[in-house]
N, C-alpha and C positions, 0 to 999 in steps of 0.2 A: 213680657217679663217687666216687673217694675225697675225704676232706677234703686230704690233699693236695696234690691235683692241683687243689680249688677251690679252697685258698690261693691256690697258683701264679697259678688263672685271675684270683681275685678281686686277684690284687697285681698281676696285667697288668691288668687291667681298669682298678682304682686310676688307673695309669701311662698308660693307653692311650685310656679309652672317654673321658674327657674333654675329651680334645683332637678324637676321632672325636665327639662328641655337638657339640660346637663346628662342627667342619666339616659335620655334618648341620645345623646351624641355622645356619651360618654363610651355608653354599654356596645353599640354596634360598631363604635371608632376598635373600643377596648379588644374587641371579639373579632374583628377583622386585622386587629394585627398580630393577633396569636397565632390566626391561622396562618399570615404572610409569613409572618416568623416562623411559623410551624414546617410549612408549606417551602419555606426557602430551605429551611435546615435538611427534610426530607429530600428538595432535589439534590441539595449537593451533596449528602450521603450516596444517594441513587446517582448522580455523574460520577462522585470518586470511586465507588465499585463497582459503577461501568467500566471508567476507565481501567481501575485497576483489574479487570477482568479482560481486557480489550488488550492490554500491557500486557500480561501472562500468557496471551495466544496471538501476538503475537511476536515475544520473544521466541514462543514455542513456533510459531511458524520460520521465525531468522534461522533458529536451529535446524528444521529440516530442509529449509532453502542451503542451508551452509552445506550440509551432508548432499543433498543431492546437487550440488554444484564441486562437490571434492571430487578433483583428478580420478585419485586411488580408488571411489566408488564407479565411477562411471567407466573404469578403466575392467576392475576386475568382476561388475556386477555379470557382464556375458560370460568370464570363464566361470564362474561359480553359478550358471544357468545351465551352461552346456554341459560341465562337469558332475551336474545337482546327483547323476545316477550313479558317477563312477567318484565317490569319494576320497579311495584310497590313490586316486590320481595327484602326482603333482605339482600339476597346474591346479588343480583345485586346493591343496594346502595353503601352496604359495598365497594361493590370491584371501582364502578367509584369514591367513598369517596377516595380511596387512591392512583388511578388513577389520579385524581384530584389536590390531594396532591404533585405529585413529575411532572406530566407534563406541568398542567399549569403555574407554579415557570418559568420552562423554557423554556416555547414558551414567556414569556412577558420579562422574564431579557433577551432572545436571539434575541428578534423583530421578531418570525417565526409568520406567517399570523395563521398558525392551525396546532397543531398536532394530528392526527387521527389515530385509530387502526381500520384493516380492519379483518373480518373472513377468511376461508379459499376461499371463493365464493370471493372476492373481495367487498363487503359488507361495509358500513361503521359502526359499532359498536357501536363511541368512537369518541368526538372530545372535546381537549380542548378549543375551541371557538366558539358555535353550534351556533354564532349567523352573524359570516365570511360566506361572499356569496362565493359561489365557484363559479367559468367562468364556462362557459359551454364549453372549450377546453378538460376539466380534466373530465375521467373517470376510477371512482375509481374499479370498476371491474372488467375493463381492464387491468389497472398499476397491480391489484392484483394479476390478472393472470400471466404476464409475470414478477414480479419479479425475478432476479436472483437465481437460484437453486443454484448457490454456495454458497448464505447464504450473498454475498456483495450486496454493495448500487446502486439503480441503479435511474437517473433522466429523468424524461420526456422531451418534446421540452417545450419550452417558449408559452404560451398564457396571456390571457387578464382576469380579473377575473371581476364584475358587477360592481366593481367600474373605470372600469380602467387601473387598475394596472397591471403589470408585472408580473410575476407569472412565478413559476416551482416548479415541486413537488420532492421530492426523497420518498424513499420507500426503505424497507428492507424484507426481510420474517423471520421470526418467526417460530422459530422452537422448537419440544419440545425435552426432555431429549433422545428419542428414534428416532429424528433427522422426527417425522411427522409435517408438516404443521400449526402450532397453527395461521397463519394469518400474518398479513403486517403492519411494521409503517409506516405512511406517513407524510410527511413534505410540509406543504407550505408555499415558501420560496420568499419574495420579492427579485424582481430584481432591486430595485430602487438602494441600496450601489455599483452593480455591474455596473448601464449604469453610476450613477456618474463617477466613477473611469476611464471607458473607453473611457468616453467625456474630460476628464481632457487631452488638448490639449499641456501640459508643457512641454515644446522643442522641438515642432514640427510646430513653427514659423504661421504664417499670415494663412497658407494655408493647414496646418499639421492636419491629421484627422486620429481616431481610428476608427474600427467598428466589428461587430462580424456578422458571419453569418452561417448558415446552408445548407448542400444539401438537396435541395428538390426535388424530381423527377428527372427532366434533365436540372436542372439549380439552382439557387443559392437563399436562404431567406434570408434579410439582418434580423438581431434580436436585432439592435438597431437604435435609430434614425441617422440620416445620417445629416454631415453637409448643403449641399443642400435642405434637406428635410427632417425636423423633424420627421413629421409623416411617416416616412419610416418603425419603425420596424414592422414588420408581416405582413407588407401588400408589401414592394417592392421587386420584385423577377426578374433575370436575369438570359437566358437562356445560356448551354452552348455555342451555337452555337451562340451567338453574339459576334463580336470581341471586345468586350471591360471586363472591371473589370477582368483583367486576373490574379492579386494577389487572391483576395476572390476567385476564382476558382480554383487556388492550394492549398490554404489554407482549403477550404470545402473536396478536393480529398486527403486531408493528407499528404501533402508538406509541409516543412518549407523550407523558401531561403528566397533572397531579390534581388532589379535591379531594374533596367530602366523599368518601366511597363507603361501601362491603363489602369485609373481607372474608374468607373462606369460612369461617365458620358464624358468619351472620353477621358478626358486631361490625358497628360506625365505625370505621375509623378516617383519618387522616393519611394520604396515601399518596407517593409519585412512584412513576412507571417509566420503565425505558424499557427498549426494544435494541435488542443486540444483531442485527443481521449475520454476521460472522459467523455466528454460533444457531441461528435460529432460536436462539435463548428472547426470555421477558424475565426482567429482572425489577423487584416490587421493594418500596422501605414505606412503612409504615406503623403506627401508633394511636391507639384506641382513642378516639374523642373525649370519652370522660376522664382521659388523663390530660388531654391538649387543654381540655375548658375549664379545669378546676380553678386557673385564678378569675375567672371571667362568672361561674357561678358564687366567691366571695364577694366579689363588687357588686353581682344584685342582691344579695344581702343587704349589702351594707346601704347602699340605695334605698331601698326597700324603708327600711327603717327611718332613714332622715327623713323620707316622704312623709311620712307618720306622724313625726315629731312636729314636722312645720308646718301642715295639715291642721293640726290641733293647737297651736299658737293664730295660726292666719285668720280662722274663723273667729274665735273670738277677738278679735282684733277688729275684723271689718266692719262685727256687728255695730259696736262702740263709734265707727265713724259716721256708718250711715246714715244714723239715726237724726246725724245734728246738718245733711245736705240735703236730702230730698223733698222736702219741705218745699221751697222757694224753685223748684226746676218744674214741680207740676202745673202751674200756671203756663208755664213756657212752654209746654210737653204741648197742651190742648192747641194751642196757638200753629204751635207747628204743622200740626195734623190738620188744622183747616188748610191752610197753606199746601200741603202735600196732596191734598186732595183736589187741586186746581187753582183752587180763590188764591190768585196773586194779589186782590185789594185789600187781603185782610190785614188788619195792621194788632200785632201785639207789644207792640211798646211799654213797660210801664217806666213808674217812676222814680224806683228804686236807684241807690246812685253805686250799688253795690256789683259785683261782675255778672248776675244774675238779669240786673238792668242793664246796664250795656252791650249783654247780650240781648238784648228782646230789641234793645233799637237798632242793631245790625242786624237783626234779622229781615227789620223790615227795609232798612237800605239794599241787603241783599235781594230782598224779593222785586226790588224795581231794574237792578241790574239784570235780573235774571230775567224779567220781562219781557229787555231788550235784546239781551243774546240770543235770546229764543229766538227772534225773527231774523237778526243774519244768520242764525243756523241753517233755518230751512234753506234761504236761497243759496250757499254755498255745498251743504253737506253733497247734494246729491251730485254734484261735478268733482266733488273730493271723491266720493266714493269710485265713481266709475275710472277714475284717474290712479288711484290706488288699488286697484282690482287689475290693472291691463301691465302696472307696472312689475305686480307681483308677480303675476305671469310669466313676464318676460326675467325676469331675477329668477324664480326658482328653477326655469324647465331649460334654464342655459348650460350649453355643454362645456363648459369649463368653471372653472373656480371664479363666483363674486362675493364681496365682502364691503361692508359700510363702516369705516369707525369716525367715532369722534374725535375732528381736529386740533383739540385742545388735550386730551388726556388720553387718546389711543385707544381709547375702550371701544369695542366692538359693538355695533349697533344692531347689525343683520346679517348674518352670512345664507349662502342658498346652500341646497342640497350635495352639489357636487364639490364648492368645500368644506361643508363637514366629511365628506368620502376621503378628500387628499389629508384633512388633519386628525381624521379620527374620533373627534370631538361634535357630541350633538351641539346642535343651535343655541340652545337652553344655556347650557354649561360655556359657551363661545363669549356668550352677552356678560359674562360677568369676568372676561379673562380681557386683554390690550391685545393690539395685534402682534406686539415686540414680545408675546407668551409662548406664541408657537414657533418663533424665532432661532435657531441656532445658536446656543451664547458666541459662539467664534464671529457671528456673520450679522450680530448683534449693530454695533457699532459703524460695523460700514452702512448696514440699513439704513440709521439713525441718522447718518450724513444725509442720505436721498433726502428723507422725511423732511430733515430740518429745510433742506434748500426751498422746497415748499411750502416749509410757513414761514421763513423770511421774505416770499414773493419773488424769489431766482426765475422761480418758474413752477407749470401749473401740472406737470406731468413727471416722470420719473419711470427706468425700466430697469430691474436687478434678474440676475440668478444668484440665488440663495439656499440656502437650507432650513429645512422644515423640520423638527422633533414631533413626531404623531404621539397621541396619547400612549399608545403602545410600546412606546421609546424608541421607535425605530426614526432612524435619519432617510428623509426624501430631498431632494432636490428640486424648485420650480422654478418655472420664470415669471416675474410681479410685473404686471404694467399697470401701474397709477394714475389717478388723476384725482385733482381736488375742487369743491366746491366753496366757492367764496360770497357774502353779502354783497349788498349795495354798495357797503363800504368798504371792501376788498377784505376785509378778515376771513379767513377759514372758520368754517364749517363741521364738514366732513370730507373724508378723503372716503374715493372707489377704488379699486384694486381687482383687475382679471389676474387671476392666477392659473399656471399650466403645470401638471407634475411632467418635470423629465429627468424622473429619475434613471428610467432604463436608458433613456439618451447617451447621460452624462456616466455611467456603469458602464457603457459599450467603450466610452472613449476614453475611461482608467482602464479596463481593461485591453484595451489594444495599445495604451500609452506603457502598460508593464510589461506585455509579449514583444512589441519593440524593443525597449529598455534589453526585457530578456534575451535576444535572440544575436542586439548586437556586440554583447558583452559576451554570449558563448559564443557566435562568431568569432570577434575577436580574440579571445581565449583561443581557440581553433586553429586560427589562423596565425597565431603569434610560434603557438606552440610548436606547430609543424614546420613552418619556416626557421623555426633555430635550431642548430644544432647541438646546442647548452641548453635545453629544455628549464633543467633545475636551477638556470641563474634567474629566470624570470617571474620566477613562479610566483616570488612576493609582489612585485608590480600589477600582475595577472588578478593576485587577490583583493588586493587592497579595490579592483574596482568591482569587485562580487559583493565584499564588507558591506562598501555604501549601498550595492542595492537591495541586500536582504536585511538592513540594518543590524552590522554586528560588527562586533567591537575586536573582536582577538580569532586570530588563524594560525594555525600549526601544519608546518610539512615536515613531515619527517620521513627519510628514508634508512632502507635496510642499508646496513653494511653486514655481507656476509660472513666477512674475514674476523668481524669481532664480535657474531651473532649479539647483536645491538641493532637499536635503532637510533640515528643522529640528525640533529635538527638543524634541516635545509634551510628554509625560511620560517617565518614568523612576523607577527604585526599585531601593537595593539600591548605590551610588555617591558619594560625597560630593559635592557641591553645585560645589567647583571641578573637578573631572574632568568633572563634566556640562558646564560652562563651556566648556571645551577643544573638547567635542565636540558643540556646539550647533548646528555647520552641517554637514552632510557632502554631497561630493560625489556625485551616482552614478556607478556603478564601485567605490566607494572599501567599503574593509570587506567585512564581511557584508552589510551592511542596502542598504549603495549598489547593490552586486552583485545584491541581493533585488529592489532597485527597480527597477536597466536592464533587467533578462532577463527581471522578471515571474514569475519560478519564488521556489518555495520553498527554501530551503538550510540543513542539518540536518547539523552539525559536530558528530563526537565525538572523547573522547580529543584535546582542543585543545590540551593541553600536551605531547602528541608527535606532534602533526602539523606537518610544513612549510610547509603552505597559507600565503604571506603574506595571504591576508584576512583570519584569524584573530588576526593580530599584536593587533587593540585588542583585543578581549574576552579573548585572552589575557593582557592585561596586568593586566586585575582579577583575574587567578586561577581564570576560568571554566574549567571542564571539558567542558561538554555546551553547545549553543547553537543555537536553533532560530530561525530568523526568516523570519514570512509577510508578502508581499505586501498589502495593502489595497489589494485590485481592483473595481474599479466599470464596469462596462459596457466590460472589458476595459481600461481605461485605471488604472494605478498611482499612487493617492492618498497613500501613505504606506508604510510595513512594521510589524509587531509584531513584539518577537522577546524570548524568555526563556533564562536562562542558570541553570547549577546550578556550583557549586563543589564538589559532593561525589559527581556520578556523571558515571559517562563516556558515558552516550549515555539517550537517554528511547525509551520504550514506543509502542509505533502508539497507542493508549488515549490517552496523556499529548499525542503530535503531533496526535489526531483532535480532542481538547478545544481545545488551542492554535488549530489552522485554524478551529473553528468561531466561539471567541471573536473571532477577527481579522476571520473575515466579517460577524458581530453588527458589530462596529465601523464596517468599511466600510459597510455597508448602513447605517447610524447615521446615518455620515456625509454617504454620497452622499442620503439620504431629506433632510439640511436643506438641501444645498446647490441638493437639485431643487424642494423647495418654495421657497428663495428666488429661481433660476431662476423657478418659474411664477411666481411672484409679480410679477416684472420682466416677466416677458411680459406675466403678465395685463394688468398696466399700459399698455404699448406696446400691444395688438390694442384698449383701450379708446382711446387717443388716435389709431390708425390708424382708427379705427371713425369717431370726430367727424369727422376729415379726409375719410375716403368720405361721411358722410353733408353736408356741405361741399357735395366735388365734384360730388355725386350732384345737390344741391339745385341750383348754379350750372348742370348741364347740365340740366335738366329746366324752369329759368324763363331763365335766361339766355342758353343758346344757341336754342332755339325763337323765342321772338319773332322775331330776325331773320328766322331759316328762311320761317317763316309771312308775314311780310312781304314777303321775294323771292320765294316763292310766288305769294303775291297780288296782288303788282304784274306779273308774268311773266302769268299769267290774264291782268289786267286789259290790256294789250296787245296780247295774242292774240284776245279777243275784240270790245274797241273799236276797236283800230285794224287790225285787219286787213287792210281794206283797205289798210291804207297800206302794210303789208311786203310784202317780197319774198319770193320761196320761203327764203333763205338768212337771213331775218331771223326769220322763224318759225321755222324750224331751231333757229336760236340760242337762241331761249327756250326752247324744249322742250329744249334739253339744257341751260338753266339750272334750268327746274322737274325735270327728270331728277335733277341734281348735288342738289338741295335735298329731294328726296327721298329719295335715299341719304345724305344726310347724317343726314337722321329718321332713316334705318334705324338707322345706325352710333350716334346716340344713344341707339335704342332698345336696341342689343344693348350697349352701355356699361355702361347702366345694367342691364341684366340678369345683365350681370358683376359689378355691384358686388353687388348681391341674394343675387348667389348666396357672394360673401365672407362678406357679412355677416349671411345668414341664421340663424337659430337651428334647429342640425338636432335633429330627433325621431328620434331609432332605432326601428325595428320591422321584425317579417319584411316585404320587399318581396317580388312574382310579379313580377319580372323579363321570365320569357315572356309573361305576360296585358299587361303594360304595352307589351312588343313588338310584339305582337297587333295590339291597339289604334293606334298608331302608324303601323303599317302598313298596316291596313283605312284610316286617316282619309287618308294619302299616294295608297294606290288610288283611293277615291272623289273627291278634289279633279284626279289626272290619269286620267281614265278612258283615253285614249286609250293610255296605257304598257301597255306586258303584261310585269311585272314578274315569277319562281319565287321565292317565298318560302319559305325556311325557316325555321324556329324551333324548337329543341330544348326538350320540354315538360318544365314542373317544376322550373324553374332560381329558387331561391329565393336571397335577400341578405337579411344585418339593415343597415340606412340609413335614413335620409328618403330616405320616398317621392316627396315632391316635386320634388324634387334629382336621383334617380336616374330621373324619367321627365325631366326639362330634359335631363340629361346624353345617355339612347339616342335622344330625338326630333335631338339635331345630329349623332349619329352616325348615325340611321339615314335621316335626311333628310339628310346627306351622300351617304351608301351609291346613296340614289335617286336621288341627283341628279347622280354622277357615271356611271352605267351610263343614262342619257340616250341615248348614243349609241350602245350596245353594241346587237348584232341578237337575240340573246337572253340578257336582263339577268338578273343574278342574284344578290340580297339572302341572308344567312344571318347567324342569331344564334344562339351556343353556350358551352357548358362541357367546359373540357378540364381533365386535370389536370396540372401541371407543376411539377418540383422543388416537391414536397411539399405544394402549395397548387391553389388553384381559380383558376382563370384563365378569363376571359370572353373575346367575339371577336365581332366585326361583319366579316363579311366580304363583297365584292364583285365581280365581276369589269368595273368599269367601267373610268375613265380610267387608273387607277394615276400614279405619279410618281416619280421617281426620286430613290432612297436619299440619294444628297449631299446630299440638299435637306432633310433628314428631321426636323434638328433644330429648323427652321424655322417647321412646323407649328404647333407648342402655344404659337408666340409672339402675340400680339393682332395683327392685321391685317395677318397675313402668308399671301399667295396665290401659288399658283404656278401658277393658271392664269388666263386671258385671263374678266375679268365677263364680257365678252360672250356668253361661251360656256355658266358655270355662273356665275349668279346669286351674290354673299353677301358681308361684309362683313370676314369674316378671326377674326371674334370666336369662332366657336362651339366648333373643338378648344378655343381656351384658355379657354372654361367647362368644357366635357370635363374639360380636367387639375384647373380649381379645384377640381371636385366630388370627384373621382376623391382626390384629396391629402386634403381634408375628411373622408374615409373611410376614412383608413391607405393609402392604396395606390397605386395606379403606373398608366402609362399610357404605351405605347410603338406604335410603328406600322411596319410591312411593305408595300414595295408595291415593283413594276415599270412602268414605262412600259409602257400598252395592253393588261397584263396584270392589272389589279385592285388591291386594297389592302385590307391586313388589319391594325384597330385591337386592342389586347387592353387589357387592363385587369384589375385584382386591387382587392379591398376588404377594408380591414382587418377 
């Protein structure tokens, strides 16, 4: 190519490649930040309707943790199981009466389609709305079955219910005190506020579309409508092996990411994906490319053109210079090329005085230098080379981080392979950054200190842990050891530098610096609490040292007061003294804390200064940001709430919530522990002053009522056998049913006082034989009526911890009941056993003698209540109601089964 024609090129170029080098860095800078932009806009649409999806399940799961943690469910879920066949029983009103009472409040203040309790079969029971169609997608005996055994919430896929509607159910299992199966709550939960929200198209332009979907078999369920096609959710499915909807296809396999994809129905779009595990949901935002790149295709217009313009100025331009330069350079052109071609003799000098000659005479002073560097090259290159080869070696294939910069400006000279791995950054891109680039700004300056000591000659070495920012923007941790090289004349060089990542190191030892922190701040919490017996005077001391370690700023205790169904604020920190003023009594309902306290849930508010929630209105007015507040639950019943607040983040850590919950339960437990000792306390007192009174009564029936007895006795004798002669048949009569009445009267004082005995006995616990005490009882029944021919059975090995003494008073009235009601029966029949039921041991005296009839049932376990004719069965009314004293004395219960002329069956449980 002539010089010429390079002018030319070189004076287009000048004119031309400027503006082209502009639009090459222009155009792909322009187009990479639309997508960033694009690209950023789409995730955080795609996190806030994660989140806001994530929020909606699981307020809905608080809700059914709240319902399966309520007393009154857990309490009446068995009678309305047991009851499920005999309806017009009741026990069974009673219990959906008050089932009724707390669930159906809130399925209609919550907008839930139906709240259901299921048995342990998966069974429906129990629905607060029996008059909601269920879809035929939902099968409740199924969901029953596979609830989660760890006792968490778990939801079905999405169907259609007979109206239409959207639908999903959640479900919990229920479990009793001894951790057996009592059954399932179930939720159903429209999906109409959820496809709103995900259709809500706001900044996602012309062409910008949400959608949710499912894996199903080997391809994809979309589970809401699609902008294409409405009626897309649950019925449009895509397989994986079709090339298209490649976001909803990582999003369904548990990917989150975003990029350049295609979407379901072919087109480029721009696209991010998250993956919901909760729900087994993929949730996709995206927006067509040719809507993203419109501004990006005006700027190559507009490029395009200027290229044109100055294209056609440049060349004529260049021509006009060339013409008056290359003239005088051809001369020098030939010259050269003898030159290039070996001949270092040649000499092109002329004698021109213009730059054209001054250049021809340094060419040929160059050519004598070059001469000579030729020949120290040979003798040094080949010792450089091999020296540069052994060193490289050893630099790149080192197993830690090295690095070379320049001593005077910090500019990176050479780094090896292993740290470009710790910074993230190729080699290339290294050489043109300082080593203070990859630096931490916090860790900046104390580096800077090492460095300088080493070009002031302090010294020649230097060792730091620091921090690292990797390209990726993630923060590492390493440790630097230094060293510097210096000239002949002691000036720096360059500095070397071994670097180590320890960043899992220095991770292991924050995290064990904060489970310390944690453990001895709930320690102490613990420890404080249960050693005082003013729980609530320290509660603010308690807190202020939580504040500092989840960093937050404001805490609220507030307890019930009964007496003014109110809640009143115990302590607080973090508010000025008349603001606490203001808010010294709250309603429940009212706020966060009131709300905390009616529902009995926890409520975890972020982002408070742009949320609309009006419960947030007070704690927003301090300026809180984040705001947590738990319940103080005691034996299901809500004693008060704790609750902390941050003004400098927007929401807290499951860590920071799990600390919070356990402190508030330390609290409650604090609490309910003095309120129960002062409880026992009051008891104890009342069962000693009921005690003096039994021992009273006890005394007055055992001297007081006797005497007479014995006296009408003895005079009723004393006429029967002196005067005899003188009565009538109808006069002797008479007495003997006065000494009869005076006899039963002993009896009924004998069984009185047997009752009282047995109140106020002192019980000893230890294993009782239950069978061998049955045994016994029965052999001595046989031998006092030989003439009975009673089948006995007895189930062996039936052990209880009780007084023994107690629990043989207790089976001799049940079981000399048993015998003495199969009197009449033609072949009688006694049984004693262990069954097990809803999770426990359950005992049984059973009979087939007179039986009685159920109406009457309650009657039983009251003192001297009989429902059948003395004449018939002997006894005084007292003996069930020793039964239940003892039965109660021992934790437990006592209920009874029978039919008229078919038997009766007593059971009983001990704590």
């Amino acid at each position: 190519m002539s010089i010429k024609l390079k002018i030319v090129l070189l004076l287009i170029a000048f004119a031309v490649v400027p503006v082209l080098l502009m639009g090459l860095i222009v155009f792909p800078r322009e187009r990479d930040s639309i997508i960033a932009l694009r690209l950023a806009q789409l995730n955080n649409i795609a996190d806030l309707k994660k989140d806001r999806i994530e929020t909606f399940f699981h307020e809905r799961t608080a809700d059914i943790m709240s319902v399966r943690n309520m007393m009154s469910v857990e309490d009446n879920l068995p009678l309305i199981v047991r009851y499920s066949d005999r309806r017009s029983s009741p026990w069974y009103a009673a219990a959906k009466k008050e089932l009724d009472s707390r669930l159906k409040p809130l399925q209609k203040n919550y907008g839930y389609l139906d709240v259901m309790l299921l048995d342990p079969r998966g069974n429906v029971v129990y629905e607060s709305d029996p008059v909601y169609a269920h879809g035929p997608a939902v099968s409740l005996p199924e969901l029953g079955a596979n609830a989660k055994v760890d006792g968490g919430v778990s939801f079905s896929d999405i169907y259609l219910d007979k109206k239409g509607r959207f639908v999903i159910t959640g479900i919990a299992p229920l479990t009793g005190p001894s951790g057996t199966l009592l059954g399932s709550v179930v939720f159903e939960i429209d999906m109409g506020p959820v496809y709103d929200f995900i259709r809500n198209t706001t900044g996602l332009g012309n062409t910008g579309e949400a959608l949710i979907a499912r894996k199903q078999d080997d391809g994809v369920l979309f589970l809401s409508p699609l902008q294409d096609n409405p009626a897309a959710a649950l019925r449009k499915q895509i397989s994986f092996q079709e090339q298209k909807a490649f976001p909803v296809q990582k999003a369904v396999m548990g990917e989150n990411g975003s990029g350049i994809s295609v979407d379901y129905t072919g087109r480029e779009v721009l696209a991010a994906w998250r993956s919901i595990p909760l729900l087994r949901w993929g949730l996709v935002t995206k927006i067509d490319t040719s809507e993203a790149f419109e501004p990006v295709a005006r700027l190559k217009v507009l490029l395009i053109t200027v290229e044109l313009i100055l294209l056609v100025l440049g060349i004529s331009a260049a021509v006009a210079v060339a013409k008056g330069v290359t003239s005088p350079i051809v001369a020098l052109q030939k010259g050269a090329e003898i030159i290039g071609r070996g001949n270092l003799d040649h000499r092109v000098a002329t004698k021109a005085n213009d730059e054209v000659g001054r250049l021809s005479r340094a060419f040929d002073a160059m050519t004598d230098n070059l001469r000579r560097a030729i020949n120290d090259y040979k003798e040094t290159s080949d010792a450089l080379r091999l020296s540069e080869r052994e060193f490289r070696t050893l630099f790149e294939l080192s197993a830690v981080g090295e690095v070379q910069a320049d001593a005077a400006t910090g500019r990176i000279l050479r780094a090896n392979r292993r740290y470009c791995e710790i910074t993230g950054y190729p080699e290339q891109e290294l050489r043109s950054m300082t080593f203070a680039d990859v630096v931490h700004p916090e860790d900046r300056e104390r580096d800077m200190d090492g460095f300088r000591n080493v070009l002031r000659g302090k010294t020649d070495t230097w060792e730091i842990e620091k921090r690292y920012v990797r390209k990726d923007g993630r923060t590492i941790w390493v440790n630097l050891s230094g060293t510097v090289l210096r000239d002949e004349e002691g000036r720096p060089l360059h500095t070397t530098a071994v670097i180590q990542d320890i960043t899992g190191r220095r991770e292991a030892e924050e995290a064990l610096r904060k489970a310390k922190e944690r453990f001895e701040i709930l320690s102490e919490t613990a420890g404080r609490l249960l050693a005082s017996d003013r729980p609530h005077e320290i509660v603010r001391s308690l807190c202020r040292n939580v504040m500092v370690h989840l960093d937050c700023h404001v805490f609220f205790n507030y307890l019930a007061d009964e007496k003014v169904g109110r809640l009143h604020l115990n302590a607080f920190e973090g508010i000025p003294d008349e603001a606490a003023d203001r808010i010294e009594w709250l309603e429940y309902g009212s706020a966060v804390c009131g709300c905390a306290a009616r529902d009995s849930v926890r409520i975890i508010c972020d982002n408070i200064q742009e949320t609309p929630d009006p419960r947030t209105d007070l704690v927003k007015s301090f300026g809180i940001t984040a705001y947590a507040c738990h319940p103080l639950l005691s034996g299901g019943r809500v004693i008060g709430t704790l609750s902390f607040g941050s003004r400098s983040r927007n929401g807290f850590s499951d860590e920071d919530l799990s600390i919070m919950k356990t402190v508030a339960d330390q609290v409650a437990i604090a609490m309910e522990r003095i309120r129960l000792l002062e409880s026992e306390r009051l008891r104890t007192v009342e069962l000693e002053a009921l005690n003096r009174d039994l021992e009273a009564f006890a005394y007055s029936v055992s001297h007081d009522l006797r005497t007479p007895l014995r006296s009408i006795d003895g005079f009723s004798l004393a006429l029967l056998e002196d005067y005899a002669d003188r009565l009538d048949a109808n006069g002797r009569d008479y007495l003997e049913r006065v000494r009869a009445a005076t006899h039963r009267m002993g009896f009924l004082i004998d069984d009185i006082l047997k009752l009282s005995r047995v109140t106020r006995a002192e019980m000893k616990r230890e294993s009782v034989d239950l069978s061998g005490i049955a045994r016994d009882i029965l052999r001595r029944l046989a031998e006092a009526y030989p003439e009975r021919s009673v089948t006995v059975k007895i189930q062996q090995g039936i052990l209880a911890n009780g007084d023994g003494r107690l629990l043989t008073v207790m089976l001799e009235n049940l079981l000399g009941n048993a015998w003495k009601f199969t009197r009449k029966s033609e072949h009688a029949r006694v049984e004693f056993g262990l069954l097990q039921a809803d999770g426990g041991r359950v005992y049984f005296v059973r009979d087939n003698g007179e039986g009685f009839d159920m109406a009457y049932a309650g009657k039983l376990f009251q003192p001297f209540q009989r429902l059948h004719d003395a004449a018939d069965f002997p006894g005084t009314g007292i003996g069930l109601a020793t039964v239940k004293k003892i039965i109660e004395r021992h934790g437990g219960r006592v209920w009874i089964e029978g039919e008229v002329g078919r038997g009766t069956n007593v059971f009983f449980t001990l704590g």
